[in-house]
C-alpha positions as CSV (number, residue, x, y, z in Angstrom):
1,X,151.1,73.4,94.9
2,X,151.2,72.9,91.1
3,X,148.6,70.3,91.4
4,X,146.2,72.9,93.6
5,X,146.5,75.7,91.3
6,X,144.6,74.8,88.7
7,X,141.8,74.4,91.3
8,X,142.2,77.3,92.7
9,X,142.3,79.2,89.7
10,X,138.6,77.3,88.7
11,X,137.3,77.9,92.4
12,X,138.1,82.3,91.4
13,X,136.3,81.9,88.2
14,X,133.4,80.2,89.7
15,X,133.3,83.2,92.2
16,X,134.0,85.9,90.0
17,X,131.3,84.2,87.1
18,X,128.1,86.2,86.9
19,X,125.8,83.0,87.2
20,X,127.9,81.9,90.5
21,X,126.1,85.0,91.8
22,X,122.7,84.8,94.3
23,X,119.8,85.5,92.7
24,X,117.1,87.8,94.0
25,X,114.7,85.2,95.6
26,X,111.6,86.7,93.7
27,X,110.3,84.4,90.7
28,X,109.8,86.0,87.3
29,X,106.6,83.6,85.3
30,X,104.6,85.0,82.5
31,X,100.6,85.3,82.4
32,X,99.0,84.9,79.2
33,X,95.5,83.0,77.6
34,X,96.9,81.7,74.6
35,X,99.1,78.4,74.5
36,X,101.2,79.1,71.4
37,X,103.7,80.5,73.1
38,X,105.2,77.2,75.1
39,X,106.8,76.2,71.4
40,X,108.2,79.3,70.9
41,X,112.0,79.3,71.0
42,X,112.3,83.0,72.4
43,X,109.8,81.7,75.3
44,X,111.8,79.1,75.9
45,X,115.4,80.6,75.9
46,X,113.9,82.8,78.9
47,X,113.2,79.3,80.7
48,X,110.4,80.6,82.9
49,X,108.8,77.7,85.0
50,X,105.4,79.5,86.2
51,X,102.2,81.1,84.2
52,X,99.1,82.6,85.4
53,X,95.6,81.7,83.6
54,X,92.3,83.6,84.7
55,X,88.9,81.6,84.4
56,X,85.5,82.6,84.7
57,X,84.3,81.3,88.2
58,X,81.1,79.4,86.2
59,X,82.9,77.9,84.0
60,X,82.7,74.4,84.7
61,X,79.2,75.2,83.3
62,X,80.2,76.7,79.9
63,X,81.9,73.7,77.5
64,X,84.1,76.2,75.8
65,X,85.6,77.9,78.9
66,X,86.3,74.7,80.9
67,X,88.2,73.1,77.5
68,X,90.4,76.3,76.9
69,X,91.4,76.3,80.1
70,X,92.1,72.5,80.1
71,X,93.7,72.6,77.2
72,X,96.1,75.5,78.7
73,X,96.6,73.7,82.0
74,X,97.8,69.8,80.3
75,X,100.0,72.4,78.0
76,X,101.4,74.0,80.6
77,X,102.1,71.1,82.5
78,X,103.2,68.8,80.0
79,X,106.4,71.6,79.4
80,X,106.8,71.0,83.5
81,X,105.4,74.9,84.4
82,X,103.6,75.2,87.9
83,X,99.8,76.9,87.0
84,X,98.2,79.8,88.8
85,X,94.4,79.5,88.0
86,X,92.8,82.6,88.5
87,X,88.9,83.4,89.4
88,X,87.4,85.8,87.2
89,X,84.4,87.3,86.0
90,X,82.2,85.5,82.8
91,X,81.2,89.0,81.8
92,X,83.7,92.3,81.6
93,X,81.5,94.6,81.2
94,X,82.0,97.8,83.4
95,X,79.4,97.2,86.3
96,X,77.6,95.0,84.7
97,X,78.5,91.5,86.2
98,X,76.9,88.8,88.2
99,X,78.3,88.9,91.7
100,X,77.9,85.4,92.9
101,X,76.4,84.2,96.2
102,X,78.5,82.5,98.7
103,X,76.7,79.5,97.7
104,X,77.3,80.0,94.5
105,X,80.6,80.6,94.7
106,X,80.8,77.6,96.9
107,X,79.4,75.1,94.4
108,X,80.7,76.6,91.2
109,X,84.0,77.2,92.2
110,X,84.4,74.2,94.0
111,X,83.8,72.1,91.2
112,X,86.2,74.0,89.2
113,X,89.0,73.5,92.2
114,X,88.7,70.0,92.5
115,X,88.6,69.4,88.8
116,X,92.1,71.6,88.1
117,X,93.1,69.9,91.1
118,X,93.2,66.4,89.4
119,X,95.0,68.2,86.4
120,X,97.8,69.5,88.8
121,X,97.5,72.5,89.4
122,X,98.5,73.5,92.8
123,X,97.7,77.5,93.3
124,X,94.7,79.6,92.9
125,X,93.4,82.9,93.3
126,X,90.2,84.2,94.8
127,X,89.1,86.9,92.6
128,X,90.9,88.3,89.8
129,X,91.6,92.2,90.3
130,X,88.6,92.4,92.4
131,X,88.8,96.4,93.2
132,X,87.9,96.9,89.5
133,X,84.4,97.8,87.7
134,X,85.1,95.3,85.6
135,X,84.7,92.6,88.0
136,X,81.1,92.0,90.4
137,X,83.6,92.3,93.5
138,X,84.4,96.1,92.9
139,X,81.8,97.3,95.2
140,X,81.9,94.5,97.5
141,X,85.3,93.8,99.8
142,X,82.9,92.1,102.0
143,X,82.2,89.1,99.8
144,X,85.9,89.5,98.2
145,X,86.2,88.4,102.3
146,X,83.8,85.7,102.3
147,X,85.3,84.4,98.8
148,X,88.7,84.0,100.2
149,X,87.2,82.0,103.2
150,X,85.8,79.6,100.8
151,X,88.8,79.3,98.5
152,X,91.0,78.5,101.4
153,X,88.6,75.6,102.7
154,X,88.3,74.2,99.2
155,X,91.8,74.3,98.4
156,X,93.9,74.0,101.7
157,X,91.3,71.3,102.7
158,X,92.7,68.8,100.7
159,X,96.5,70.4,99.8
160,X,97.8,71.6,102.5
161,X,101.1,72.7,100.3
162,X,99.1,74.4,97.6
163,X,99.0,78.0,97.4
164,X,95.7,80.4,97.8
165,X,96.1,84.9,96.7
166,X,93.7,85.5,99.0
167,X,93.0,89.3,97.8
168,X,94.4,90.6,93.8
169,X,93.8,93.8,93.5
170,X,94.6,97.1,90.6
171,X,96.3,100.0,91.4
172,X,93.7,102.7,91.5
173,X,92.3,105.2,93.6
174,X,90.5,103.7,96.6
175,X,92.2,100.7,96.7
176,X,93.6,101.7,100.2
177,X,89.4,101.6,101.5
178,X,89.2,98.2,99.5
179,X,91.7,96.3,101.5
180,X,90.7,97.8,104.4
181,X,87.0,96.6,104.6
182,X,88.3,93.4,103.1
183,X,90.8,92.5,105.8
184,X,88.6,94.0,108.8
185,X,86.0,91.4,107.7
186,X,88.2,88.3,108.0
187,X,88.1,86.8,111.5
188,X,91.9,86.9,113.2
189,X,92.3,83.3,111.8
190,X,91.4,84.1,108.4
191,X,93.9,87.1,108.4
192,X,96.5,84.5,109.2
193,X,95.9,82.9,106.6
194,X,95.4,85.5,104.3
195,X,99.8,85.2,103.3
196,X,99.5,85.8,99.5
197,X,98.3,89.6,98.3
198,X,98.0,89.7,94.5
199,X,98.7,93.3,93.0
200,X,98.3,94.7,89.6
201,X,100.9,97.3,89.4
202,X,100.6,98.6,86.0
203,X,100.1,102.0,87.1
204,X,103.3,102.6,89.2
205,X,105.0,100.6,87.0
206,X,104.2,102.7,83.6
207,X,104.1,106.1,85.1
208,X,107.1,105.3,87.3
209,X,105.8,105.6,90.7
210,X,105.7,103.8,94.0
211,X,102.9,105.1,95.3
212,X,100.4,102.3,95.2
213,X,102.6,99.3,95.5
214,X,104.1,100.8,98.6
215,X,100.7,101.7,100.0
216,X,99.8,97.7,99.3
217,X,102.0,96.1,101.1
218,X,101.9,99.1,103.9
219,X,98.2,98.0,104.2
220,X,98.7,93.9,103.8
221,X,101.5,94.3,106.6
222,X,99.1,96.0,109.1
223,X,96.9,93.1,108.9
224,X,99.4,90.3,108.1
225,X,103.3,91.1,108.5
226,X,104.6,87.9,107.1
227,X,102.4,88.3,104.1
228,X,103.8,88.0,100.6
229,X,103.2,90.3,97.7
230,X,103.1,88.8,94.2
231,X,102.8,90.8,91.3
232,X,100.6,88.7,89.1
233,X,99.6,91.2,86.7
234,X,102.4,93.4,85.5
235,X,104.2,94.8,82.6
236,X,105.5,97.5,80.4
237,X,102.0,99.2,78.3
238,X,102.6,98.9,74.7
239,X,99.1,101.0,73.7
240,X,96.4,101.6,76.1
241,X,94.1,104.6,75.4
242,X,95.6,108.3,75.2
243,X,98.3,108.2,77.7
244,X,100.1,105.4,76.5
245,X,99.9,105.3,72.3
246,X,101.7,102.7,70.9
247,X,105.7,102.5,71.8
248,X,108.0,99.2,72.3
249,X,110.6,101.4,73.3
250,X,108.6,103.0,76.3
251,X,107.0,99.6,77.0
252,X,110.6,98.0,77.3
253,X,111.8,100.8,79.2
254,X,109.0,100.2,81.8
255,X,110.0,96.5,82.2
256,X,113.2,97.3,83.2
257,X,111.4,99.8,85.7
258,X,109.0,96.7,86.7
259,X,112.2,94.9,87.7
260,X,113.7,97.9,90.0
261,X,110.4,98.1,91.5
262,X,110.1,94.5,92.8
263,X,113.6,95.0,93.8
264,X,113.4,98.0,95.7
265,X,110.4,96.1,97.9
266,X,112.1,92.6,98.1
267,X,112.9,93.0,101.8
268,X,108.6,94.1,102.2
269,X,107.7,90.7,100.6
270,X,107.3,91.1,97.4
271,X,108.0,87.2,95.9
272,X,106.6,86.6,92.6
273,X,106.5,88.4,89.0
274,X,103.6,87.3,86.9
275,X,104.8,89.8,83.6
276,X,101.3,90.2,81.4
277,X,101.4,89.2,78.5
278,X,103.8,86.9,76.1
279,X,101.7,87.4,72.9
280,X,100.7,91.2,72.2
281,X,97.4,92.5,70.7
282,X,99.0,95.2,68.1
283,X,98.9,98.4,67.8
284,X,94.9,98.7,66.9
285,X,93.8,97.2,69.9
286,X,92.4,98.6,72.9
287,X,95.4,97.0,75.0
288,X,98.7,95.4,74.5
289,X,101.4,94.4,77.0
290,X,103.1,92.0,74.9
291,X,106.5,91.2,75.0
292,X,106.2,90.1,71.3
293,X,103.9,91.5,67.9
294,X,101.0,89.1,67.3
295,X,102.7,87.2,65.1
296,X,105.3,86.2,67.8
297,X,108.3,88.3,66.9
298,X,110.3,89.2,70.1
299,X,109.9,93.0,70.6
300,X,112.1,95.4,72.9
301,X,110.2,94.6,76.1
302,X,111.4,90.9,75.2
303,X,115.1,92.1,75.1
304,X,114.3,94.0,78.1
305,X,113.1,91.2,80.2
306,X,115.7,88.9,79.5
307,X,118.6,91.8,80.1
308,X,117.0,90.8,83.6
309,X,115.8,87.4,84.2
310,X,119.3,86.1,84.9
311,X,119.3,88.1,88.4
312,X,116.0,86.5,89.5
313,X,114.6,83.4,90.3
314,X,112.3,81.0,88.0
């Protein structure tokens, strides 16, 4: 008995000891452009293990683009994080884009696939936040559709293991319509298939509602029930126009209010955190998410997040 005690006594604290305890199977990875961060010792004490990158979907065709995002990918993998390439627009202008053809989309975005492919990266995304006027897909679910055809085919063609978000979509009004016309134009097969929705949930997150992310995954499920939801654009709004001036405290506050949100829809599928963005803009920007000022201090959106990380998966 003396000889067991001991054990026994190591077998309670193991139970009792905060990081004996399940985690909340939804993984928490950061999405930022910049690669500074990976040698950054508050990045790394929050030992994330995925990022998300957006790419213009022509960029294999522009030197610059093709070598940032090379340059991010070999960095990202040579810490040992898993990539999610993201296809974007080249031009962000408000209604002002190129929407490609299918055959354009075909050739250029093919190439980019199988060049990332040989680089490692295992997980892509259709069409970045295609719902929004900043992107050529706003007005068009349809070819959204068509896009995510031709994104599986490329990517699931070769790796049947890698991942595909076959639609990513904001938070706004209309949104609902979007999906709609979106999934009614995939053939059963392709709905089937159609098991990642990407949401960006900075609305509901920073005016701490539900409304939209419930209203997501109500309208992925009716299509798709076994459908996951990954937030891959999310965070708390540091300074965005009039309605959010610039605050650390509220942006921190709304992180924690990110977290409850995933966690109140765990059991609806939602799987992944993509928290936008490591690095923030400052205070005379247009936008800034970041968990830390420009010149990388940690701000109170950093404290936030890692008040939280140890309850979730990497």
């Amino acid at each position: 008995m003396r000889r067991l005690l001991p054990l026994v006594v190591l077998l309670l604290l193991a139970v009792a000891s905060p990081a004996a305890q399940a985690r909340l199977p939804i993984r928490v990875g950061i999405g930022d452009q910049g690669t500074a961060m990976f040698d950054q010792p508050a990045f790394q004490r929050a030992k994330f293990e995925r990022v998300r990158y957006f790419i213009p979907w022509n960029a294999m065709d522009d030197d610059a683009q093709r070598l940032a995002a090379r340059t991010y990918v070999e960095t990202a993998r040579a810490h040992g994080f898993q990539v999610l390439l993201h296809i974007s627009t080249d031009d962000f202008t408000s209604k002002r884009a190129h929407l490609p053809s299918v055959a354009e989309y075909h050739a250029e975005v093919g190439r980019l696939v199988r060049y990332f492919r040989g680089l490692g990266v295992r997980e892509f995304g259709t069409w970045n936040e295609a719902n929004h006027a900043s992107q050529p897909t706003y007005r068009s679910p349809t070819r959204a559709a068509q896009f995510f055809e031709e994104m599986y085919r490329m990517v699931k063609g070769s790796c049947a293991s890698c991942g595909v978000v076959a639609l990513d979509v904001l938070d706004q009004t209309g949104v609902e319509r979007y999906m709609t016309t979106f999934f009614a134009h995939l053939s059963p097969t392709f709905r089937k298939r159609a098991t990642i929705v990407g949401l960006h949930n900075y609305g509901d997150v920073n005016r701490l509602r539900t409304v939209f992310t419930r209203n997501v995954i109500h309208i992925t499920h009716r299509y798709n029930t076994s459908a996951k939801i990954w937030f891959t654009e999310t965070g708390g709004l540091v300074e965005f126009g009039a309605d959010f001036p610039c605050n650390t405290t509220r942006a921190a506050n709304r992180i924690t209010y990110m977290f409850s949100l995933a966690k109140t829809y765990r059991t609806a599928g939602v799987a992944r955190i993509y928290v936008y963005n490591w690095t923030g803009a400052g205070c005379d920007a247009r936008f800034d998410a970041g968990l830390t000022a420009p010149d990388g201090t940690p701000r109170k959106g950093y404290d936030a997040l890692r008040a939280q990380l140890g309850n979730y998966e990497r």
